[in-house]
Structures are given as C-alpha cells and as structure tokens.
SERO-4910 file (N, C-alpha, C, O; in steps of 0.05 Angstrom, whole numbers):
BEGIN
 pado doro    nc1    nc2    nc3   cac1   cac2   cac3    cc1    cc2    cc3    oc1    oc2    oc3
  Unk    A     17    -23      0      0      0      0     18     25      0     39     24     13
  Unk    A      8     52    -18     30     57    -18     21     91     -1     -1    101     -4
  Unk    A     44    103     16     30    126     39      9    141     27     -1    144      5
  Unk    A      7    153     56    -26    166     43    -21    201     50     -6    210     66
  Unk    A    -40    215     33    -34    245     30    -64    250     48    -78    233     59
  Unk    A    -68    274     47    -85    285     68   -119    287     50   -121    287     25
  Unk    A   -136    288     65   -154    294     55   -161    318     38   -184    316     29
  Unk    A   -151    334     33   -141    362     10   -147    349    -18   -159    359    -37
  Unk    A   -134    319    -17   -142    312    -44   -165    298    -55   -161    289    -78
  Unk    A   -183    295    -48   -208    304    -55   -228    327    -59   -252    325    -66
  Unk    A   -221    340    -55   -228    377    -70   -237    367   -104   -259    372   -114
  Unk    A   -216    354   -117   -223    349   -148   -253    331   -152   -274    339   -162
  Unk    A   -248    305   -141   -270    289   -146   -288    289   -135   -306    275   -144
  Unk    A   -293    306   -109   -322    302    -96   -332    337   -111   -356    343   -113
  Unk    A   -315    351   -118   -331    371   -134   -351    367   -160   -372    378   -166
  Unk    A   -332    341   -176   -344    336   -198   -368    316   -198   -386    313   -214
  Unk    A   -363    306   -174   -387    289   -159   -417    302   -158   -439    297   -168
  Unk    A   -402    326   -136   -425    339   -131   -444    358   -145   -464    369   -135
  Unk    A   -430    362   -178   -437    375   -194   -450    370   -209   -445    373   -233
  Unk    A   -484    353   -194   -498    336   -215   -526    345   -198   -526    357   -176
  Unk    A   -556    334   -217   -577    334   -208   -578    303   -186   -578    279   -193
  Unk    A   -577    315   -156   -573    292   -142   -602    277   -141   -602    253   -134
  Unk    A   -616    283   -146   -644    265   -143   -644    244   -167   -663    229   -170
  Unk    A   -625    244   -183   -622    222   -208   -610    200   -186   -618    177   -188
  Unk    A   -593    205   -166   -582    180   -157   -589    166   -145   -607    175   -131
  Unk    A   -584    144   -142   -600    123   -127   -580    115   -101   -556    121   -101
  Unk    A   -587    106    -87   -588     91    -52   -594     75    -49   -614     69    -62
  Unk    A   -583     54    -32   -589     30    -13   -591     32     12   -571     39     25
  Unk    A   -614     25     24   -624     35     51   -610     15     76   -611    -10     77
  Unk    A   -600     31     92   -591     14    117   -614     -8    126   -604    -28    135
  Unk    A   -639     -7    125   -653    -12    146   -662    -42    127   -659    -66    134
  Unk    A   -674    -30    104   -680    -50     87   -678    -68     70   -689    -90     68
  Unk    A   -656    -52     52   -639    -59     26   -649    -50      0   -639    -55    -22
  Unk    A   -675    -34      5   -688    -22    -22   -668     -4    -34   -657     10    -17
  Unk    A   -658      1    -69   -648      6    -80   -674     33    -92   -697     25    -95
  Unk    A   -669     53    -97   -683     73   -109   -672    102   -106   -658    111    -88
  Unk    A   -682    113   -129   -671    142   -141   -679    158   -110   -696    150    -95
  Unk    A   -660    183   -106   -674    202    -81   -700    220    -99   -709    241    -88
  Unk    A   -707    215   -115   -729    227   -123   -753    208   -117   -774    220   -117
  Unk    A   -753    185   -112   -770    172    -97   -775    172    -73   -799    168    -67
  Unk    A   -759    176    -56   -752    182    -35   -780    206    -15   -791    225    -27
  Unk    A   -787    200     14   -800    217     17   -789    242     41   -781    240     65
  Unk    A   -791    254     31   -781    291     39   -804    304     62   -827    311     58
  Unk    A   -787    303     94   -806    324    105   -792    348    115   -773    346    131
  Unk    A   -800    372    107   -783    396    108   -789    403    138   -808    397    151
  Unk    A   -768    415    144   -771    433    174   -757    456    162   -745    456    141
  Unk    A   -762    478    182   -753    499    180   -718    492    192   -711    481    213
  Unk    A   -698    504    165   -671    500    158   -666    464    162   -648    453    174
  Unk    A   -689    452    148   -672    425    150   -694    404    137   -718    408    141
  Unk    A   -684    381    120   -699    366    109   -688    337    109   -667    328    100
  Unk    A   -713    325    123   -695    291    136   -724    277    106   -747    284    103
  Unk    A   -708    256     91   -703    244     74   -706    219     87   -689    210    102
  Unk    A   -736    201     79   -734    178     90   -744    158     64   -761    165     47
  Unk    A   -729    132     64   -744    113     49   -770    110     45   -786    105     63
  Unk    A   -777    112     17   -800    105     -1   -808     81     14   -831     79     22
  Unk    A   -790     59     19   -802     35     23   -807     29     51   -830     24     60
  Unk    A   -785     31     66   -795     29    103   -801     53    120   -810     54    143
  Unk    A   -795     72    106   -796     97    126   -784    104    138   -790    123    151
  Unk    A   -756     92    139   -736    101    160   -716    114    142   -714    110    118
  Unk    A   -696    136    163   -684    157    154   -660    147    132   -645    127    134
  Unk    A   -660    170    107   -635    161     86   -612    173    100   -590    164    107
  Unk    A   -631    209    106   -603    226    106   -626    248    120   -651    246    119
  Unk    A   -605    274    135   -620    299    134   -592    313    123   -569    304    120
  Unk    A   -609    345    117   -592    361    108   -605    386    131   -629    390    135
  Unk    A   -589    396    140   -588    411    162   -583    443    155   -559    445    160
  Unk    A   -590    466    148   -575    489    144   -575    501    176   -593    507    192
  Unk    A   -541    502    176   -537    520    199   -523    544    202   -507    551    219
  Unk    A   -533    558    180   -529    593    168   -506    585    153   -506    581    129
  Unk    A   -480    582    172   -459    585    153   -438    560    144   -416    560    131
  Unk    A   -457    535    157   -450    520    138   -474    492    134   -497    497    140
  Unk    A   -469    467    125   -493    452    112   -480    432    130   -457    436    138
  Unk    A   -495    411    137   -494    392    159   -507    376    138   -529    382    129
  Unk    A   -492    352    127   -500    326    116   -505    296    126   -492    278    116
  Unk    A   -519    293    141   -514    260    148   -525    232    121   -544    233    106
  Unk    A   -514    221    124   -518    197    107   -513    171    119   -497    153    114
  Unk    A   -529    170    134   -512    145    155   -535    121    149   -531     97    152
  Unk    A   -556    133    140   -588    123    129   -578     95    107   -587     72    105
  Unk    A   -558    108     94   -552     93     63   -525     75     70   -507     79     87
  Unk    A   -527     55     49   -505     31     51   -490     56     25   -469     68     32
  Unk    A   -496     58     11   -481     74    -15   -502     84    -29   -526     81    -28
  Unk    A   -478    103    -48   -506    116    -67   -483    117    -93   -459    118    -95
  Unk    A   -510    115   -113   -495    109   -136   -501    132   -153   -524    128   -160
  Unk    A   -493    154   -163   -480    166   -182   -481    168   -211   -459    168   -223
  Unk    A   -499    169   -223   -498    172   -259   -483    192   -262   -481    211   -247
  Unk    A   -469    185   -288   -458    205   -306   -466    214   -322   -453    231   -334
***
C-alpha cells in the first residue's frame, strides 16, 4: 500500500461528484436494502432542515441541516449511493 496524503485531495472528485442533479441517484437503505432514485424518496421539510426517508420502510436516508454558515450532511441512512454520469 502505498502512503497516504491528506484529505485536501479530494477537492477534485467530490466537486465533480457533486456537480450533478442529485435526485437522479439512487441509494441503498440501511434498514431495508431497497435500492431507489432520491427522487422517490420521501421529503419532510422543517424549518432550515430536510430529513429524507425511504419510499419503502420509512426510515431515515439522510437529513440536510442548514446551519447559516455552513450545511450539515448526514448519510448514515444509506449503505451507498450510486452516481450517474
């Protein structure tokens, strides 16, 4: 294995990552194993925050948190998420 550099170097690929319509991608749910786009997905908004639960069991994917000056992501909901290009 060969040493490792600091987390700085991902700046390149999680930009180009993140530079997409994310509701095209799909998830695998911790709880269940349902595979589906986050546009299936069901959305309950709060004021500065929106928790994201499985279409199929109901339990949490992710929330997204705004906390003025910066964005609070959890993803702990999902086994992975897959990415179109």
């Amino acid at each position: 294995m060969s040493s490792h550099v600091d987390g700085n170097i991902l700046a390149g690929p999680l930009s180009d990552l993140f530079r997409f319509d994310v509701t095209t991608a799909s998830a695998r749910c911790v709880s269940c194993g349902e595979v589906a786009s986050l546009a299936q997905a069901m959305v309950y908004v709060q004021p500065k925050a929106y928790v994201v639960r499985c279409s199929n069991c109901d339990d949490m994917l992710m929330t997204i948190i705004d906390e003025g000056d910066a964005t609070q992501l959890d993803l702990s909901g999902m086994v992975w998420m897959h990415v179109p290009r």
